[in-house]
N, C-alpha and C positions, 0 to 999 in steps of 0.2 A: 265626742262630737256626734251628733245624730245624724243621720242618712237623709240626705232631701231629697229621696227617691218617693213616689206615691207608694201608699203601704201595701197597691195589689202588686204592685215589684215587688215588694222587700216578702209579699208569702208565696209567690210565684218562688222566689230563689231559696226561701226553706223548705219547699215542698218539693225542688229537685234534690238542696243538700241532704235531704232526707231521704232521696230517692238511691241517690250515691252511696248512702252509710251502710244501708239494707247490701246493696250490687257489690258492699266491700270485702263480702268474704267467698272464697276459693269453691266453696261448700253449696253454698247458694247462687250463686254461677251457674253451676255442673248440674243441679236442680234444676234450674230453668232451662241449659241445655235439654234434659231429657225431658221435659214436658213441651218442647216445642214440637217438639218429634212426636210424641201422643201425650192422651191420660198416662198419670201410676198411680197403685199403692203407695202406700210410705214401703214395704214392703222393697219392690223392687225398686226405688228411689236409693234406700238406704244400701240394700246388694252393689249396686251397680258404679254408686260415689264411695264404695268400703268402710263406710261410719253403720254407728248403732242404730235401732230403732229410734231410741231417744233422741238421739242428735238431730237426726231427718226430724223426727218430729217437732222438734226443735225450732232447726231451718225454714222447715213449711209453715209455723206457725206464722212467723216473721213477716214474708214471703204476704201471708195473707192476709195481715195485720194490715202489710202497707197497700194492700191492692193489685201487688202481681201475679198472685195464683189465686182461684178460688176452687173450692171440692163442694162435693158430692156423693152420696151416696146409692149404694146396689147393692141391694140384695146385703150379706155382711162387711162389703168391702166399703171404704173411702177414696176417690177417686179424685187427685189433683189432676191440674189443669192449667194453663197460664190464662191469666186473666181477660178482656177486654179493656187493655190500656194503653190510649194512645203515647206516653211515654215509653212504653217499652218499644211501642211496633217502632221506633226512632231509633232503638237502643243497639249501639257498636255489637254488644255483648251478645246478641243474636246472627247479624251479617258474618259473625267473625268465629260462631261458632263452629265446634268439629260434629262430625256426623258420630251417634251414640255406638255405633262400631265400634270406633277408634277407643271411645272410655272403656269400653266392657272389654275390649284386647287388652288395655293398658294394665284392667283391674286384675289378670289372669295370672 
């Protein structure tokens, strides 16, 4: 049966479920935790959630694929950042986060 919803609903609600599938891992979370708090490297991104270089880079690429981080660079470094997006500034996942304290005591 097809949806008799107008079809800016029906991209409206793929463009959140889409937004969910990204926010559905543990990894990229903790990500976004530590870039609400400043810029990182992948560097210290990757130190501070205890996964690889790769993995982080991984995570971030995703991350920026869907529009919630974007980077920069200095000098040699690449510098993440959380994006300019009104879906996130709404998002649980930030109000509920823990201060990057708590992670980097946990990682120790």
């Amino acid at each position: 049966m097809q949806p008799s919803l107008p079809s800016e609903i029906l991209q409206q609600a793929e463009h959140q479920a889409s937004h969910c599938r990204v926010m559905g891992n543990p990894q990229r979370i903790m990500i976004l935790w530590l870039l609400v708090e400043r810029k990182r490297t992948v560097t210290e991104i990757a130190e501070a959630i205890g996964v690889s270089l790769q993995s982080a880079s991984h995570h971030l690429r995703i991350l920026e694929f869907s529009g919630m981080v974007k980077s920069h660079r200095e000098h040699h470094n690449i510098f993440y950042n959380i994006a300019d997006n009104e879906l996130l500034k709404k998002c649980q996942v930030f109000t509920n986060s823990p201060k990057v304290e708590l992670i980097k005591i946990q990682q120790v």
